[in-house]
C-alpha positions in Angstrom: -23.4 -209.4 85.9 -21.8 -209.6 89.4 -23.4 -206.0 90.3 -27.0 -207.7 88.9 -26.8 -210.3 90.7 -26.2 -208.6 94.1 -29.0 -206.2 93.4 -31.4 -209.1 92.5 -30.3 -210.5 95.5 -31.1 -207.3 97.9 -34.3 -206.8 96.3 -35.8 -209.9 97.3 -34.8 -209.9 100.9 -36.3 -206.4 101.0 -39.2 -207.6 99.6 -39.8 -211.0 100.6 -37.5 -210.2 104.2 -36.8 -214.2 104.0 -34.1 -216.1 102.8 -34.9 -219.4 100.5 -33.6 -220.5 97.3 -35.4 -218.5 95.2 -33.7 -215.4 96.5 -30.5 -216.8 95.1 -31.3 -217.7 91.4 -30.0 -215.5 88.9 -32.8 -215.1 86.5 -33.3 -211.3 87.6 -29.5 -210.7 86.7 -29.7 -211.9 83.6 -33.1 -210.3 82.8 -31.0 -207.3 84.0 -28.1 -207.8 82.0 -29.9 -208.5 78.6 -31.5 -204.8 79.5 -27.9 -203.7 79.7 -26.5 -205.2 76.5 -29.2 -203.0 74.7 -28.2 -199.9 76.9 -24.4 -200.3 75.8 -25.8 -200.7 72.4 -28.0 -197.6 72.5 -24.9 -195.6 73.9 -22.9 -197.1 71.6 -24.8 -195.8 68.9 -24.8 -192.4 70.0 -21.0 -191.8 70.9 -20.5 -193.2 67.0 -23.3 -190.8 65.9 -22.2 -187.6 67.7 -18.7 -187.3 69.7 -16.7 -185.6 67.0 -13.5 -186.0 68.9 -11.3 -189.0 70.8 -11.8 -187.0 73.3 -15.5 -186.3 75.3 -16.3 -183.1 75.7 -18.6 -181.9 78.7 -21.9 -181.1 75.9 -21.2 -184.6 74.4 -21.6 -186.3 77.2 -24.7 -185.0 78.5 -26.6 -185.4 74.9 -25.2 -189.1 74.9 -26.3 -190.1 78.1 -29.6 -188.2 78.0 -30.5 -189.3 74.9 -29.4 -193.0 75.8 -31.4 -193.1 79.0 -34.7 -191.7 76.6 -34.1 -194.2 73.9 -33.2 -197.1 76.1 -36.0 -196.5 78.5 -38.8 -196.6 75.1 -37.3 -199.4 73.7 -37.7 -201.5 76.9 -41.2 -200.2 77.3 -41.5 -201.6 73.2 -39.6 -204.5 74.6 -41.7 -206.0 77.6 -44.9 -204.3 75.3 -44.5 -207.0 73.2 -43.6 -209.9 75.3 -46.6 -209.1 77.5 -48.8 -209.1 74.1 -47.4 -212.3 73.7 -48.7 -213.9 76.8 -51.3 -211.9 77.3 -50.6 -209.9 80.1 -50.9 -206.5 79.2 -53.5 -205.4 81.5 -51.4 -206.7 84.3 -48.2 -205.5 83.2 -48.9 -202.2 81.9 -51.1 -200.6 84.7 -50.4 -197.2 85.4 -48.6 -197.8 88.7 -46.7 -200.4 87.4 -45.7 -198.7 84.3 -44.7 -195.9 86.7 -42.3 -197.9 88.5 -41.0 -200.6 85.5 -40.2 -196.8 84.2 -38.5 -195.8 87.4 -36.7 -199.2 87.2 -35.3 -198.4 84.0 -34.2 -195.3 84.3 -32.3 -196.3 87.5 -30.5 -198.9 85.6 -30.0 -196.5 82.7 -28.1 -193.7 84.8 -26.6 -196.8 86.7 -25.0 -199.1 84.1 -25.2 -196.4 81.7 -22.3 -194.6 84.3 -20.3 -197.7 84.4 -20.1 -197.9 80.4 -19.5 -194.5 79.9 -16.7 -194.3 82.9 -15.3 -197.4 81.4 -15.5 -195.8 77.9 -13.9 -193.0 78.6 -11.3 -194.5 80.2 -10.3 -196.8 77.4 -10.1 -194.0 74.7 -7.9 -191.8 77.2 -5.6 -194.4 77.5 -5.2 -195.3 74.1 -5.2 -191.5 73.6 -2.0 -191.4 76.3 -0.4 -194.3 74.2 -0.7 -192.6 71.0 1.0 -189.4 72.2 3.6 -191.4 74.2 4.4 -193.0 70.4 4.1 -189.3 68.7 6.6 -187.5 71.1 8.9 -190.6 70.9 8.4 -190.6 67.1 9.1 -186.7 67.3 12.5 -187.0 69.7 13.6 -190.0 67.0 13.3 -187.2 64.1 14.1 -184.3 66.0 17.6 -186.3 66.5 18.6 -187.6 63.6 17.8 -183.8 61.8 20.5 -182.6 64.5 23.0 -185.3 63.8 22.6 -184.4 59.9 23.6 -181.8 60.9 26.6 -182.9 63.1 27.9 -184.9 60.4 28.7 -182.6 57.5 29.8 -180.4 60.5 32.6 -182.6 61.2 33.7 -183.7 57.6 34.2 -180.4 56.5 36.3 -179.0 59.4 38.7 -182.0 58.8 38.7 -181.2 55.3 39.7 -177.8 55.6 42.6 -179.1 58.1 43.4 -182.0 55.0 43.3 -178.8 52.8 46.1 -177.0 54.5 47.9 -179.8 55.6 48.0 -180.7 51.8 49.5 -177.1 51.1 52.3 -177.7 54.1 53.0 -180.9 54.3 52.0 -183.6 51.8 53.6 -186.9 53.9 51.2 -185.7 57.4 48.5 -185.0 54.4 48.8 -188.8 53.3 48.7 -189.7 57.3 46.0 -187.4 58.0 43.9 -188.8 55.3 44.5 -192.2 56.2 43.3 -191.9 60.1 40.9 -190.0 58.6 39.1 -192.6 56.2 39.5 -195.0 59.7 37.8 -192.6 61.9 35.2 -191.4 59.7 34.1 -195.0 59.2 32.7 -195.0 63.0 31.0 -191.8 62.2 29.5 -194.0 59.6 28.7 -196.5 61.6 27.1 -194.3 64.6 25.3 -192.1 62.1 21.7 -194.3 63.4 22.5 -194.6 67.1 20.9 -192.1 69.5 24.2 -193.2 71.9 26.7 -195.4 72.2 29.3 -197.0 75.1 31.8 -194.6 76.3 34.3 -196.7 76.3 33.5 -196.9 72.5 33.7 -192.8 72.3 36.7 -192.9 73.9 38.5 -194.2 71.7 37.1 -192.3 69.2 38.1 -189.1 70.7 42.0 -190.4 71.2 41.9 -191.1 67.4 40.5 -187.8 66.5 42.9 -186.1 68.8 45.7 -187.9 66.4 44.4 -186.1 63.8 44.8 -182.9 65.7 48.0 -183.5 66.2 49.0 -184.2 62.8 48.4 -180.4 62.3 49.2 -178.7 65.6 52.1 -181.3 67.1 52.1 -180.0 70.9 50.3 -177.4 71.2 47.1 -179.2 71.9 47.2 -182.3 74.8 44.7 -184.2 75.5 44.5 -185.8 79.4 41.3 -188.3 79.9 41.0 -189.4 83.5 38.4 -192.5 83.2 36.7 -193.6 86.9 33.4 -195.3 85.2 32.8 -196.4 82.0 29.2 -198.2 82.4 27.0 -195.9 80.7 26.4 -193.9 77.0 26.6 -190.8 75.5 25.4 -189.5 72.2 28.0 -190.4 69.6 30.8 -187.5 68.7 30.2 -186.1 71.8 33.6 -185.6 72.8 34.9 -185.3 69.4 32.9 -181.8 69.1 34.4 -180.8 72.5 37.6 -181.2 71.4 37.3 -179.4 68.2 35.6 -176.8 69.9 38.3 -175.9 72.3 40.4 -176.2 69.4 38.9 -174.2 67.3 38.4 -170.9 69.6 41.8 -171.3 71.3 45.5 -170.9 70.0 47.8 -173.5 71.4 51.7 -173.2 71.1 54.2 -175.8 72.6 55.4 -173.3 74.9 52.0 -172.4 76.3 49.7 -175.4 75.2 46.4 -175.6 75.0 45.2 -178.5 77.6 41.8 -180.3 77.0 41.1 -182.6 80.0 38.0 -185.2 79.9 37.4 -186.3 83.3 34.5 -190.1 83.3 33.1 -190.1 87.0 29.1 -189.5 88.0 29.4 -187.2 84.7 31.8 -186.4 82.1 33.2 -183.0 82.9 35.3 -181.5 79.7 37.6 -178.6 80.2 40.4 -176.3 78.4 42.5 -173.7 79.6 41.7 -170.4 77.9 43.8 -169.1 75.5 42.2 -167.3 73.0 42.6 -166.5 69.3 43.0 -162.7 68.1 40.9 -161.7 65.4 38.5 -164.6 64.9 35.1 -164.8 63.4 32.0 -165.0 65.8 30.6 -168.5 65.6 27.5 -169.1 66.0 27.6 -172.1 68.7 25.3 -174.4 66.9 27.3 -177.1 67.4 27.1 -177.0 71.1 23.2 -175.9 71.2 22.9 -178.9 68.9 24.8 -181.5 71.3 22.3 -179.7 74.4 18.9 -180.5 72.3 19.8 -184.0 71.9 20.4 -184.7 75.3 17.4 -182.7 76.5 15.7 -185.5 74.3 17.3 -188.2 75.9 18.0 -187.3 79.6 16.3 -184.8 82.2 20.0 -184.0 83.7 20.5 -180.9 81.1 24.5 -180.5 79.9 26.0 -177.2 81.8 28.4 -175.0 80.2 30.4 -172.8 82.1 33.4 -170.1 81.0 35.4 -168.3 83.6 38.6 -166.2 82.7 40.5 -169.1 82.6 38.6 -171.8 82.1 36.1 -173.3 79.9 34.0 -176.3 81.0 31.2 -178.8 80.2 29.4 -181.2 82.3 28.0 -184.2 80.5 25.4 -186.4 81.5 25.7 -190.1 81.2 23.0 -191.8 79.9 21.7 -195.2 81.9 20.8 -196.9 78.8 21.3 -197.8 75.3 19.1 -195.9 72.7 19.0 -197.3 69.8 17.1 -196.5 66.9 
């Protein structure tokens, strides 16, 4: 309406090169904008009829517009046809110069407003577009984690199991304790089996319970050090329980030469164990730890690094700002 009413506007002072208050009424602007109406209208029409995607595609377009400008241009013709029939002013109105220019007229407004429709179209469906693929890829992380913590889960109840297994065999009082702390610690697995992350201070905890569990079996030859300088943050839950296990699980601790897992909390939580390895063992596979590095790839850009020396085996955590939840 606006861009119209300024056109109106510039049209008379070309043609009339005065200023009076005729050149300021807006009965041009709305004469043009019940012309546009129709031209969204026609358009509209079209993009329903023919763009097969959400998406327009370069061959679209150009049939849309063209064929918007054509029908838009004849039905204004049919249009002003039949109002001049009904004041009888055909002769006046449809001369072949002036049919020449009302034609140039429309077709100027057609490719104008016609633009500004299509623009404004386009940008509407490729921002609803953007939205639904924001919500598909965040749908998609959601699942993609909580297929990898399925997976986590069963991980860590059977490895305990098997250590309640031998323990059972050895020692049926730590197997009675074992269980016990067990049943306790499993209950926050439990309870952080729907979180993408929870407070470190929170995981923590958890890993000094778990590492009572390791001791029930191993006494001294694992310790466990945490250092903590910041504990604003999250991480994904049984992170550091799966660090622990996994220097456990690759390295053979004695109390004369122990096996020491350190967990450092500053900018980043930096897990490390002196390197002690055990003779004879399977190859694992390291899904565990390629699980724990896809879940934070969905959650953080700052990527976990994993690094192994001759003595030392290491693993830098990022801390996540803020709470995902489900």
């Amino acid at each position: 309406m606006l861009f119209a009413y300024a056109q109106s506007i510039n049209s008379r002072i070309r043609e009339r090169t005065e200023l009076d208050f005729y050149t300021f009424t807006p009965d041009a602007a709305v004469g043009i904008l019940i012309g546009v109406c129709i031209l969204y209208l026609v358009i509209t029409f079209f993009i329903r009829r023919w763009q097969r995607s959400n998406v327009f595609s370069r061959n679209e377009l150009e049939k849309i517009f063209a064929s918007s400008l054509v029908s838009y241009i004849v039905l204004m013709h049919v249009f002003s046809f039949t109002i001049a029939i009904i004041f009888n002013h055909v002769e006046r109105n449809f001369s072949r110069g002036i049919f020449m220019m009302t034609t140039f007229t429309f077709l100027l407004d057609g490719f104008i407003y016609g633009s500004f429709f299509l623009a404004y179209n386009y940008y509407n469906k490729n921002k609803r577009n953007q939205e639904q693929l924001v919500k598909y890829n965040k749908a998609h992380s959601e699942s993609r984690i909580n297929q990898l913590k399925a997976q986590l889960n069963p991980h860590f109840l059977f490895n305990n199991l098997n250590v309640l297994d031998q323990l059972i065999e050895e020692d049926k009082e730590k197997a009675s304790n074992f269980l016990n702390e067990f049943a306790e610690i499993y209950r926050f697995v439990l309870y952080t089996s729907d979180k993408k992350t929870v407070p470190i201070n929170e995981e923590l905890t958890f890993a000094n319970q778990y590492f009572t569990l390791i001791q029930h079996k191993y006494g001294k030859a694992y310790q466990l050090i945490i250092e903590s300088q910041n504990n604003s943050g999250f991480v994904v839950p049984l992170t550091l329980q799966l660090l622990i296990e996994n220097a456990v699980q690759h390295n053979l601790g004695t109390e004369m030469n122990p096996v020491c897992i350190k967990i450092l909390v500053n900018k980043n939580i930096f897990v490390s164990n002196n390197l002690i390895p055990k003779r004879n063992t399977k190859m694992t596979s390291g899904r565990a730890l390629n699980n724990l590095e896809e879940q934070y790839k969905l959650l953080t850009d700052i990527p976990v690094e994993i690094q192994k020396s001759d003595n030392i085996f290491s693993v830098s955590i990022p801390i996540i700002k803020k709470q995902e939840n489900k």
